[in-house]
N, C-alpha and C positions, 0 to 999 in steps of 0.2 A: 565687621565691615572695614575696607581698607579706609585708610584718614586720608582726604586730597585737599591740597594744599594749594593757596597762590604762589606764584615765581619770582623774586624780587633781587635783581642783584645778585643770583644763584641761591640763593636762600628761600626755603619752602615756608610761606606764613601764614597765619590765619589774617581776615580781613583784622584792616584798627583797630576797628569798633568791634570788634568779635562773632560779625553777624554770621549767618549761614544759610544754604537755602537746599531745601531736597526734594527732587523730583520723583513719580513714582514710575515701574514700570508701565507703558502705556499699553500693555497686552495683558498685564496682570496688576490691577488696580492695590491688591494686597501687597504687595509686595515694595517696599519703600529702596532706593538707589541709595548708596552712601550719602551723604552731607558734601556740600561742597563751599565755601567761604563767598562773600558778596563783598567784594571789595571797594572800598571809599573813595572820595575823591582825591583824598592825600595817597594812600594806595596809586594810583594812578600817576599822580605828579611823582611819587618816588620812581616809578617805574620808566617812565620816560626819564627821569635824571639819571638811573642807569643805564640807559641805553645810549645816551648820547654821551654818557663818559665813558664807554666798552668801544663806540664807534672806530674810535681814531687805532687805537690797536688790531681791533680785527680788519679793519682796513687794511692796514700794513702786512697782515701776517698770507703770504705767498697764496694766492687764489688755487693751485693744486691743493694746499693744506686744507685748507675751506672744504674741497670738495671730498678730500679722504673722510672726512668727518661726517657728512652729507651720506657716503658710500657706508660707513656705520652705520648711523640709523637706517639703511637702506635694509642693511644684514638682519638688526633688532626687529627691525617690522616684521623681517620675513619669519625669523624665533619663535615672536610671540604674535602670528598671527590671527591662532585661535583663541587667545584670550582678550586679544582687541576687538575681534570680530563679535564676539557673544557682550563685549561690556557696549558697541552701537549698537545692537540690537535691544538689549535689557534696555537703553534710555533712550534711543530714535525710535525701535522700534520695527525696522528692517527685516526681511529673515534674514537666515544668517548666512545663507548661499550670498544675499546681496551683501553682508557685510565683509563676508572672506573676501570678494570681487573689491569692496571697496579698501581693506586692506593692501590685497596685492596691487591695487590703482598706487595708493599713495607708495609704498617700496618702491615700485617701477620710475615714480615722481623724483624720489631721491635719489635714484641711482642715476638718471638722465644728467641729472642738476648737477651730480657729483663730478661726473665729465665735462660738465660745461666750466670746472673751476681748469681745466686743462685747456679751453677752446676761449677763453675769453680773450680780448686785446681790442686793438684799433684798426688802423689803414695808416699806410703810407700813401702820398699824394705826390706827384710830379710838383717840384716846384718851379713857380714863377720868377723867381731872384736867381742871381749866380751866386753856387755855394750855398744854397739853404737846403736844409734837410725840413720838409713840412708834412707832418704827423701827424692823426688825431688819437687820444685813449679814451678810454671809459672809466668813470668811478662811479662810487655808490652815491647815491641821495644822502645817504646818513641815518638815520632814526626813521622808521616806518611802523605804522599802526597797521595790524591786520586785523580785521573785522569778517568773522564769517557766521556762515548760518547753521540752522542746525541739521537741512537734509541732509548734508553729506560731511560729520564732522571732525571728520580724518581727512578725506581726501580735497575737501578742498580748502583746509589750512594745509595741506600738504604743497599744494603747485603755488599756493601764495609765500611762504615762506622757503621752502627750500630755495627757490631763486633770488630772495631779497638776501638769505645765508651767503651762497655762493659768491653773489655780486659783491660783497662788502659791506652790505647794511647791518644793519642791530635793529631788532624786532621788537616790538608790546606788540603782544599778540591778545586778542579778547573774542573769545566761540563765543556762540549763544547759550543762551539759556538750557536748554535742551540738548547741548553738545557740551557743556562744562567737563563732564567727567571725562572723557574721549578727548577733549583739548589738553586740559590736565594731563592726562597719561602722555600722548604724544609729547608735551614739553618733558617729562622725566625723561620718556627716553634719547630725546636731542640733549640733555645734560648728560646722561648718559655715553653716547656716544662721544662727547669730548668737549661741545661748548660752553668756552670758559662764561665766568660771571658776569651779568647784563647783558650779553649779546642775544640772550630772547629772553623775555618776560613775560609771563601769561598771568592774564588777569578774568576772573570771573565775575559776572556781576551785570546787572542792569546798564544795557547800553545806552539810555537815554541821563542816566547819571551819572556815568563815567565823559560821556562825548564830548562835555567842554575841554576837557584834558584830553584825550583822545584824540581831537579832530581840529581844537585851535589854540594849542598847545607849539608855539614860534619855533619850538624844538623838534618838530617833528616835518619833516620833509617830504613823508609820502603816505597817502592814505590808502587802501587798499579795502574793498568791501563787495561783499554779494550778500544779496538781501533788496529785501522791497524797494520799489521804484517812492514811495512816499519817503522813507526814509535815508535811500541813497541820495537825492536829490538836496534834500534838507543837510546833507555832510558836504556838500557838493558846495552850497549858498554859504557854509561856516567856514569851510577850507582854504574858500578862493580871498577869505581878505587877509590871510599870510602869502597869498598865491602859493599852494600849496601843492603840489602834484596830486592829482586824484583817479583813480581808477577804480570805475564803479559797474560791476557786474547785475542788473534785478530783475525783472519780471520777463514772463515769457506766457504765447496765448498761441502753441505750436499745431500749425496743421500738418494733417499727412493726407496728400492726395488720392487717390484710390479711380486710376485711369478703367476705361470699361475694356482694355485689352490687359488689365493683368490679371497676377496667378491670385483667383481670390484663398486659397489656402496661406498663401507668403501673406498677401495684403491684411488677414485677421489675425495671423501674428505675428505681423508688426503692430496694428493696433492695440492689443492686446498687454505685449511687450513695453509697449510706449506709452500705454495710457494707464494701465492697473500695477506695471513694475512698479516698485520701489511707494506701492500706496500711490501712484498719481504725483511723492513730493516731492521731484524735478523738477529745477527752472524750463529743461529740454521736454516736459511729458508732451506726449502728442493729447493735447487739449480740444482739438477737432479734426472731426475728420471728414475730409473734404469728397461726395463719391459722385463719380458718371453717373446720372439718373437711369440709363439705362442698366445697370447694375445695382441698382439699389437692393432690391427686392431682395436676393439670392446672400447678398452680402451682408442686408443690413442681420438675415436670418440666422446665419454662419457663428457675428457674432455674437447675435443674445446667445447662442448655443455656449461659446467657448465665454462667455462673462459668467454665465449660471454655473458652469463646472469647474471657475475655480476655487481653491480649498482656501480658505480663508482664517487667519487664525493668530496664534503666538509665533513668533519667526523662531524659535528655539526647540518647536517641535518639528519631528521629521514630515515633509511633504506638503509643509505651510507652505502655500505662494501668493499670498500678499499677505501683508501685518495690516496693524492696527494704525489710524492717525496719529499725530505724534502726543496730541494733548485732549485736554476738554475742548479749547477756544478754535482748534484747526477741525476738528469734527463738528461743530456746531459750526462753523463755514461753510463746511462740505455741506451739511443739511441746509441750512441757509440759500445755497444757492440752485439744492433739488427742489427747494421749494420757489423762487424764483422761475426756476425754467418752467414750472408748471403751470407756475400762474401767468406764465409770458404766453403760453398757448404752443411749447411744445411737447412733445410725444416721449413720454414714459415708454421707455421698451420692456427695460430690463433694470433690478437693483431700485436705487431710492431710498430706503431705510438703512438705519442704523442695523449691525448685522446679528450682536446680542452682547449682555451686559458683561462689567468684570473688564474691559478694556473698552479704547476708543473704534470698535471695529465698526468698519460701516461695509455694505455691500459695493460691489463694482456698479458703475451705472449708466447705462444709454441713452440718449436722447435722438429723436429723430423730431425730422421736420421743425430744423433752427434757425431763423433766418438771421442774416450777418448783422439785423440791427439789436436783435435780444441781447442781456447781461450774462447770459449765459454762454455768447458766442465772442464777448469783449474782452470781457475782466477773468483776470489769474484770479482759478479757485486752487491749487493748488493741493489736488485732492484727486479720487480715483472716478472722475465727471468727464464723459466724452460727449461731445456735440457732434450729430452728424449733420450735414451741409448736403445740398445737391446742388449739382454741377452740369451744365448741357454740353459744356465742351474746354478743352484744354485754356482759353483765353478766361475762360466765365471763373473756371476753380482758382486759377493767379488773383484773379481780379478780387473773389470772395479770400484768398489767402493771406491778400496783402491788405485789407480793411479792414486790418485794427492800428493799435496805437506801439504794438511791440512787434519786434521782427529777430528773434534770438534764431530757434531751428524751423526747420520747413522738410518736408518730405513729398517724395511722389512715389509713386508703385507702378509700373508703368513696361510690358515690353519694346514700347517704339522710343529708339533713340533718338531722333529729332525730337519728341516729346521732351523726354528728359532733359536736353540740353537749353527745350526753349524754359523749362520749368526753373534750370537752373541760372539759367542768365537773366528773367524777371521778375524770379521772389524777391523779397525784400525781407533775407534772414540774414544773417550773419554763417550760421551754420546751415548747409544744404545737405540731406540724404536721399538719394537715389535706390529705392530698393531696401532700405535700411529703417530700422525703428529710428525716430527722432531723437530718442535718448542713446547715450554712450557716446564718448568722444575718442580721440586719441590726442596721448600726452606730448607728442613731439610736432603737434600743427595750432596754427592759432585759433583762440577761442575766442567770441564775443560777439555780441547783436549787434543790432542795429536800433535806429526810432528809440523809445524809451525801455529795450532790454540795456543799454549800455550810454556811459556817458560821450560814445562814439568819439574814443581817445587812444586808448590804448588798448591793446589786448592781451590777454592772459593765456600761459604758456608755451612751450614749444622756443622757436626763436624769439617768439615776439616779445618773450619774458624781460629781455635783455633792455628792453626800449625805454619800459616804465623801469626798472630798476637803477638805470643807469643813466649818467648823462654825461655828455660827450665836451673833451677838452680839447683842442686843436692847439697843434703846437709848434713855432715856427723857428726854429734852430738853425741861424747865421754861422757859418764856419771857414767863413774865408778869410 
């Protein structure tokens, strides 16, 4: 088995104390993942002292060069795409169609970013004095913590970091638990690609005992995280008494409308799509689904059809379309919360059970007749659990859309455009799809919720990258 290592300084280490921790595959219970080190709290404080001593240089060094380096690992990604794709899959647990997809996500993320070291600068301002030239530029934060999860453990350490690289920051980077190995590799190949020592640092290891360093640590300038609304919030209350920059991505409880004038063929896969892709574990999964009650019938029929026929399995075999959960503690969620729905007095369609032993597999599963006050229609389960909802008319599905406590994506299906447009101007998502599964994004527009999916501050990638990364000097040059 390959040895993976923490990042310190450019030097590849074991933790201090020499601990380790190993995950199994979660589709084949036998089968044990490399070792990976659990890094200390002095681990951590070394890693941010490298990073804020590597700042001031990679500051300095030309923003095109930044992004040559960026356009590397762009190239690396694309190399060795099928041997990253199978190593998220072996520890997420993904198929591996969704891994190659999240591969070529994160290449596409670096080569964007790459170009952005070409397109960064300021404004010029008419000035108000005679003889002044008045400016403003952009610099980096300094030192940034990135904190990610472990659905998606390439691509979304990838749009958090390639833009703190570019802009001038220096990185401690820390994946989850369940993303170690895949975060690991990703930092070999940004050393790889050319980044000198300390300007990124990857640390593996228990984030609730790394986060004093991590998140209130004077040294570090920007915190960056997706993951749970308990625990973003809690980085949120630690950050702000350095007044700390915080950008916090977490929960999402995404509906997709289902008007009684659309294609119900389109409308069951995109539910489908959006609610059993990727296991249900996107922050975007379409979590309920919202339909015209005069359509119920015909629809709700359609899809027990296409949730029963699909193949469920290891993501490494040919023609698997959904994997396994990621762990024990996320499958025992998902069961947790079939049994909730049930005992709330909703309607078992289809699925419910665990699917068979040897991995975390559980079956896809449907609910009907949920009304918006059940736990089942509230709360991220984070799992392959759709709720269906009915609706008597376009104002009643907004109304039941917008009655939770998160507003990340939103969807409708719908052929009347006035529909569409009113669905789009009264969600309260952040991300709106029209005709589209709730999940999938694109990497050159802004991302982020609204209510308690996001700390409704800043938003993640695209232009918007540039906002949190960066902050702005104005500058007032007397020349007469």
């Amino acid at each position: 088995m390959k040895s993976f290592k923490i990042l310190i300084s450019g030097q590849w280490l074991e933790a201090s104390d020499g601990t380790k921790c190993q995950n199994r595959n979660p589709a084949n219970l036998a089968e044990l993942n490399p070792a990976f080190p659990l890094a200390t709290v002095d681990d951590a404080a070394r890693a941010v002292a490298a990073a804020r001593q590597a700042q001031e240089a990679w500051s300095r060094l030309p923003s095109p060069a930044r992004g040559e380096i960026l356009d590397k690992a762009s190239r690396l990604l694309e190399t060795r795409s099928e041997e990253l794709a199978e190593l998220i899959t072996r520890e997420e647990g993904k198929t591996l169609a969704e891994s190659l997809g999240e591969v070529g996500r994160a290449r596409d993320i670096f080569r964007y970013f790459a170009g952005e070291g070409w397109r960064q600068g300021g404004s010029v301002y008419p000035a108000s004095a005679k003889d002044e030239m008045l400016y403003s530029k952009r610099e980096p934060l300094g030192v940034v913590t990135i904190i990610t999860p472990w659905n998606f453990p390439l691509a979304i350490p990838a749009w958090k970091i390639a833009p703190a690289l570019v802009y001038g920051n220096t990185v401690v980077f820390k994946p989850a638990k369940y993303g170690s190995l895949v975060g690991l590799a990703l930092s070999e190949l940004l050393v790889e690609a050319g980044l000198p020592a300390g300007v990124l640092n990857c640390l593996t290891g228990e984030g609730g005992k790394l986060g004093s360093v991590l998140v209130e640590n004077p040294s570090v300038q920007g915190i960056s995280f997706t993951g749970s609304y308990s625990v973003g919030t809690q980085i949120y209350s630690r950050a702000i008494k350095n007044l700390t920059r915080v950008q916090l991505e977490m929960g999402g409880k995404n509906p997709l409308v289902i008007m009684d004038d659309a294609d119900l063929k389109l409308a069951v896969d995109l539910v489908v799509r959006g609610g059993f892709g990727l296991t249900g574990q996107a922050c975007t999964s379409t979590s309920r689904v919202i339909v015209h009650q005069g359509i119920v019938a015909p629809f709700s029929q359609a899809l027990q059809e296409a949730a029963f026929s699909l193949k469920i399995g290891n993501g490494l075999e040919s023609g698997t379309q959904m994997g396994p959960a990621v762990n024990q503690n996320q499958l025992e969620t998902d069961l947790k919360y079939i049994q909730i729905g049930q005992d709330e007095g909703a309607k078992l369609l289809v699925g419910g059970k665990r699917d068979r032993e040897g991995g975390y597999f559980i079956q896809p599963t449907v609910f009907d007749q949920v009304d918006p006050s059940m736990r089942i229609a509230r709360e991220e389960i984070f799992g392959p659990v759709i709720s269906m909802l009915h609706a008597t008319d376009l104002e009643d599905a907004i109304a039941k859309a917008n009655a939770i406590a998160f507003g990340l994506s939103a969807g409708i299906v719908t052929r009347d455009l006035h529909n569409a447009f009113r669905f789009a101007n009264q969600v309260e998502a952040g991300v709106v799809k029209i005709n589209e599964a709730t999940t999938g994004l694109a990497l050159q527009v802004p991302f982020g919720g609204f209510k308690q999916s996001s700390a409704n501050t800043f938003k993640e990638q695209g232009p918007a990258a540039v906002e949190f990364y960066t902050r702005t000097k104005t500058v007032y040059l007397g020349h007469g």
